[in-house]
MDAnalysis code that builds the backbone (N, CA, C; Angstrom):
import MDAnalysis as mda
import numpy as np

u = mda.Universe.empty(261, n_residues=87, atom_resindex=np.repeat(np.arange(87), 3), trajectory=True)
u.add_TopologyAttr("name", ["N", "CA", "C"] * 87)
u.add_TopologyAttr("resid", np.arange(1, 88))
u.add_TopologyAttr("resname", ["UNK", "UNK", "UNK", "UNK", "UNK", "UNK", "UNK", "UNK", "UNK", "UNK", "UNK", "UNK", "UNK", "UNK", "UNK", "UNK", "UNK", "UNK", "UNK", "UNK", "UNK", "UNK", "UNK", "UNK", "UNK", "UNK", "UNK", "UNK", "UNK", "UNK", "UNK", "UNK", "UNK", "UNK", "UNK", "UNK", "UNK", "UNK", "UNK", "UNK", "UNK", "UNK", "UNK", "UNK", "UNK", "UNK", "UNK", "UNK", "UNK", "UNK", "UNK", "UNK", "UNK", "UNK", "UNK", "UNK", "UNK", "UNK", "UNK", "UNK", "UNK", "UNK", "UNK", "UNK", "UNK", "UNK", "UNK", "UNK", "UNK", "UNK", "UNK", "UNK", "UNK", "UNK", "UNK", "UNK", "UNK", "UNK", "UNK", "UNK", "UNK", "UNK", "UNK", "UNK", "UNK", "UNK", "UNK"])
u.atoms.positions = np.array([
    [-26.394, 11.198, -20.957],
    [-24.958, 11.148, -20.811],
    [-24.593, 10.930, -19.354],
    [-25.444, 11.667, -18.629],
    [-25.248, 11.627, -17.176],
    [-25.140, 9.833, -16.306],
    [-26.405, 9.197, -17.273],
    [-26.296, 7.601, -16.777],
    [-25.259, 7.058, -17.359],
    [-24.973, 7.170, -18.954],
    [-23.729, 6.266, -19.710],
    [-22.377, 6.819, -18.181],
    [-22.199, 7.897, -17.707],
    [-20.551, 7.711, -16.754],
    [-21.146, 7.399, -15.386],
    [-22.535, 7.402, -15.045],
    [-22.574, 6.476, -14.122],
    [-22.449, 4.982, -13.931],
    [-22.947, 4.373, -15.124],
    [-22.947, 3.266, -15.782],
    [-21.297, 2.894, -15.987],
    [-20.568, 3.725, -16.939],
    [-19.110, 3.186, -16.818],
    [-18.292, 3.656, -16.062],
    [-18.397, 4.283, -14.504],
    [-17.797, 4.490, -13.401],
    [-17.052, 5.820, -13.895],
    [-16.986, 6.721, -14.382],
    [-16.854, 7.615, -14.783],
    [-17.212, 9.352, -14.751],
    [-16.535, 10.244, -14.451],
    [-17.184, 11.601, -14.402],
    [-17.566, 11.563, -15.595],
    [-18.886, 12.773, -15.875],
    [-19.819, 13.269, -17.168],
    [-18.253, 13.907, -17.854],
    [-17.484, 14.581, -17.047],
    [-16.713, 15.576, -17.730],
    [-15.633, 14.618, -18.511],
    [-15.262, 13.335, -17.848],
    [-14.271, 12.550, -19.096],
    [-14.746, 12.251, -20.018],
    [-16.586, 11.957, -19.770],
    [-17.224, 10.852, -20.952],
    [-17.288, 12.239, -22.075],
    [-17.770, 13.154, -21.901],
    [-18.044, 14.295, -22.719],
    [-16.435, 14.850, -23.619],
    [-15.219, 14.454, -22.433],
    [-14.019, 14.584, -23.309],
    [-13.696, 13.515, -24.451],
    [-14.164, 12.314, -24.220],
    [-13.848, 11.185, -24.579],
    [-14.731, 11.219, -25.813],
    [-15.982, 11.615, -25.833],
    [-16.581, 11.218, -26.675],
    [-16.487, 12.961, -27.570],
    [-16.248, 13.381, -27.647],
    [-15.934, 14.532, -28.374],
    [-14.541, 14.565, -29.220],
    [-12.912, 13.805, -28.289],
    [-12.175, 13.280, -29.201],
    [-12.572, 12.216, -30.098],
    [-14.008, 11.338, -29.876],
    [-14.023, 10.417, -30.734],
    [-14.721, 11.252, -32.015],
    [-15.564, 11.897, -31.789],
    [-15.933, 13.010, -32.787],
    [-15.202, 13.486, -34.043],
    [-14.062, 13.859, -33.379],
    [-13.380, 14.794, -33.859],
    [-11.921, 13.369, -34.836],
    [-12.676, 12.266, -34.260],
    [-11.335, 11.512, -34.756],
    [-10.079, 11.200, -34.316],
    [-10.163, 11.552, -33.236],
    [-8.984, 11.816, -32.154],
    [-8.986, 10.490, -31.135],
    [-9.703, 9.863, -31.320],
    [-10.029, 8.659, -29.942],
    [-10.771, 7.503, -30.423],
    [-9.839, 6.269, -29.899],
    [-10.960, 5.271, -30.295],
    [-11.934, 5.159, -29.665],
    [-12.980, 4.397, -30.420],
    [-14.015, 4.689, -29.473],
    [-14.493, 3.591, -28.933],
    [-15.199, 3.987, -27.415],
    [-15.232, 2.973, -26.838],
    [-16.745, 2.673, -26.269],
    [-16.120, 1.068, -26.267],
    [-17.678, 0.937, -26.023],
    [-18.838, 1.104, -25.044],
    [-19.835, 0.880, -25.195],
    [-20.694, 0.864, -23.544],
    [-20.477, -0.282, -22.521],
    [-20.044, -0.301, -21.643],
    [-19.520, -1.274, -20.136],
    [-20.874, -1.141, -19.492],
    [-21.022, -2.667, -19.582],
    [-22.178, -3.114, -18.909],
    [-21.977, -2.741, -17.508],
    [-23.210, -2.426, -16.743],
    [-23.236, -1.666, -15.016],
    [-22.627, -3.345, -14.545],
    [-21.599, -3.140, -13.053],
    [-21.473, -4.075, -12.229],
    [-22.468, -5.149, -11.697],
    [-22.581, -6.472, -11.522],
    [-23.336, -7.452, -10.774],
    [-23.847, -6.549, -9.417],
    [-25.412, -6.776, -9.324],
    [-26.198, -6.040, -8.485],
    [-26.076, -4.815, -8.706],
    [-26.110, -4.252, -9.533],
    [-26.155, -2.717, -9.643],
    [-27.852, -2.749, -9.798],
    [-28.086, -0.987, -9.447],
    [-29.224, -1.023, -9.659],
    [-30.038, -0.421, -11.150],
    [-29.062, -0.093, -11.868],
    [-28.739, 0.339, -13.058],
    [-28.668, -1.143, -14.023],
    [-29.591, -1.172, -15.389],
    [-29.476, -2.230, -16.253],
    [-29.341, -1.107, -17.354],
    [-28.801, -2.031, -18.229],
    [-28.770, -1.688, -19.737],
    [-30.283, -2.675, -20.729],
    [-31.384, -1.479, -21.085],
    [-32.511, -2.313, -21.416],
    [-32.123, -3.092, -23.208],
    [-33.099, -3.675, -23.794],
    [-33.270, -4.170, -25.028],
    [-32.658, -3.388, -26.072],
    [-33.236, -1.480, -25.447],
    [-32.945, -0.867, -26.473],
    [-31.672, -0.213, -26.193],
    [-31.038, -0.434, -25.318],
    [-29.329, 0.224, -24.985],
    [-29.374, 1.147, -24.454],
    [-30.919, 1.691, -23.620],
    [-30.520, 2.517, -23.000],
    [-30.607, 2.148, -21.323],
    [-30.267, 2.777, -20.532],
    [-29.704, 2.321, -19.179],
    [-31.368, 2.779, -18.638],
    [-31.373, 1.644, -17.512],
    [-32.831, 1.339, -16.986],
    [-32.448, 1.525, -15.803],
    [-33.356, 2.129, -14.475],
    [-32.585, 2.168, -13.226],
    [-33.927, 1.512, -11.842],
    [-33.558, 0.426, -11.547],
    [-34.553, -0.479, -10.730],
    [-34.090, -0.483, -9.381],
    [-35.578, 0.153, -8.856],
    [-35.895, 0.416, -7.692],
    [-36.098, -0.889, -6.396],
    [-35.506, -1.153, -5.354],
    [-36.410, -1.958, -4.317],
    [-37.992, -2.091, -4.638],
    [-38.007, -3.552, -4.075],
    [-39.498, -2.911, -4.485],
    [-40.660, -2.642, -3.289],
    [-39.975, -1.841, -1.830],
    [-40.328, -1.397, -1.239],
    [-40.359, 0.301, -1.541],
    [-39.736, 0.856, -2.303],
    [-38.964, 1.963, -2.823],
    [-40.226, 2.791, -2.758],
    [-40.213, 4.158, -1.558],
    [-41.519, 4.649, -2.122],
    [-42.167, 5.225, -3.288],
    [-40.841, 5.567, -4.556],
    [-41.237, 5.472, -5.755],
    [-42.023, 4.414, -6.844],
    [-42.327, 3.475, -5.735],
    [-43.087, 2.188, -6.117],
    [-44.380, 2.211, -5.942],
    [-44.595, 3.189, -5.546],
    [-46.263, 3.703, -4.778],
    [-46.965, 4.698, -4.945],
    [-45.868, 5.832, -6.355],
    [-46.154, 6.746, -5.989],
    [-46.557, 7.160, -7.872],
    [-47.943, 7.850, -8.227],
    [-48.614, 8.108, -9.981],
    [-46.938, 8.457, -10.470],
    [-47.481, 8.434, -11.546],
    [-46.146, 8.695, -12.688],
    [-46.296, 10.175, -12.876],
    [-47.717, 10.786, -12.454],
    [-47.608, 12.401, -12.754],
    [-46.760, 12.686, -11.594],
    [-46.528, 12.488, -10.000],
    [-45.676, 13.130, -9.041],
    [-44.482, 12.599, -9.500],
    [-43.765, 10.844, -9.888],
    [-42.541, 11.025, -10.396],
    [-41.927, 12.100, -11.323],
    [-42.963, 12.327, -12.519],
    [-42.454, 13.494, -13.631],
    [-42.014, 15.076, -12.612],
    [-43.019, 14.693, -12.216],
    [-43.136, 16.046, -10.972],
    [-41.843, 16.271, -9.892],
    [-41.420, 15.318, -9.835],
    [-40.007, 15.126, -9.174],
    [-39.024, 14.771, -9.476],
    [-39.335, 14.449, -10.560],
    [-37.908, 14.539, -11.732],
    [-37.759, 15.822, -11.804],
    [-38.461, 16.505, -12.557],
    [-38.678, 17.997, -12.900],
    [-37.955, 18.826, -12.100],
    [-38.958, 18.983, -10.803],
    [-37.892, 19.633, -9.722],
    [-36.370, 19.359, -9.315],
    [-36.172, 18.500, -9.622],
    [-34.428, 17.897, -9.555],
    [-33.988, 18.817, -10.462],
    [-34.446, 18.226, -11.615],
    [-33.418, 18.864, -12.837],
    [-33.196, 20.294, -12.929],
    [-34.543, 21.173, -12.460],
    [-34.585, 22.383, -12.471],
    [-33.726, 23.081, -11.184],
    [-33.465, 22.253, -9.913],
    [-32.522, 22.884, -8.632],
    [-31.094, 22.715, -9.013],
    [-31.376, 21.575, -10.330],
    [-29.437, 21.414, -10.385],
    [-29.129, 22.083, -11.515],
    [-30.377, 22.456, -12.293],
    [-29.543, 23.955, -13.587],
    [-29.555, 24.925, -12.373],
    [-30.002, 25.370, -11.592],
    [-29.957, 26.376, -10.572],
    [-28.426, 26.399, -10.448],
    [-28.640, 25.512, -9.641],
    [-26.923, 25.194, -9.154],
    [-25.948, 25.293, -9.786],
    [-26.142, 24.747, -11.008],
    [-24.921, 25.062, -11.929],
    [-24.732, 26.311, -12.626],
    [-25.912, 27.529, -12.546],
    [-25.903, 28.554, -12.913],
    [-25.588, 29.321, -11.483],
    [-25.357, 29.027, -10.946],
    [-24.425, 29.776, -9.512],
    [-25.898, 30.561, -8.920],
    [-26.864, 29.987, -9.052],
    [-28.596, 30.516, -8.097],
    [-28.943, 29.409, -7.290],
    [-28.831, 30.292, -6.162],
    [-29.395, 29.528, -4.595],
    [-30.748, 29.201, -5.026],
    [-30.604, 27.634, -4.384],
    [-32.119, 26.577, -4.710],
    [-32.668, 27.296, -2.894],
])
């Protein structure tokens, strides 16, 4: 959800309103907006949003076990954060 309102220029908190009145029947619904020319964000084959790196990018260099590994740690400092606990 977090990429679909990056993708349509959007806070998480409208797309989550938006798509919850569509839920509920309350909202038309709307569609997915392709990312801007040069974005670094694509929409792949299967509709879900793809996000392409430089390809100097040191994530270009670096096993897929330390990416998982640093995904991980992201996600886990920003439930921190949002649970009001110092990272």
């Amino acid at each position: 959800m977090k990429l679909r309102a990056v993708v349509q220029g959007r806070t998480l908190k409208e797309l989550v309103a938006d798509l919850l009145r569509q839920g509920l029947g309350m909202g038309q619904r709307t569609p997915l907006e392709r990312p801007p020319a040069g974005s670094m964000v694509e929409i792949g084959a299967n509709g879900l949003p793809v996000i392409r790196c430089r390809a100097d990018a040191p994530a270009s260099r670096m096993p897929v076990e330390a990416l998982l590994q640093l995904e991980q740690q992201a996600q886990t400092e920003e439930d921190l954060r949002h649970a009001g606990i110092a990272v």
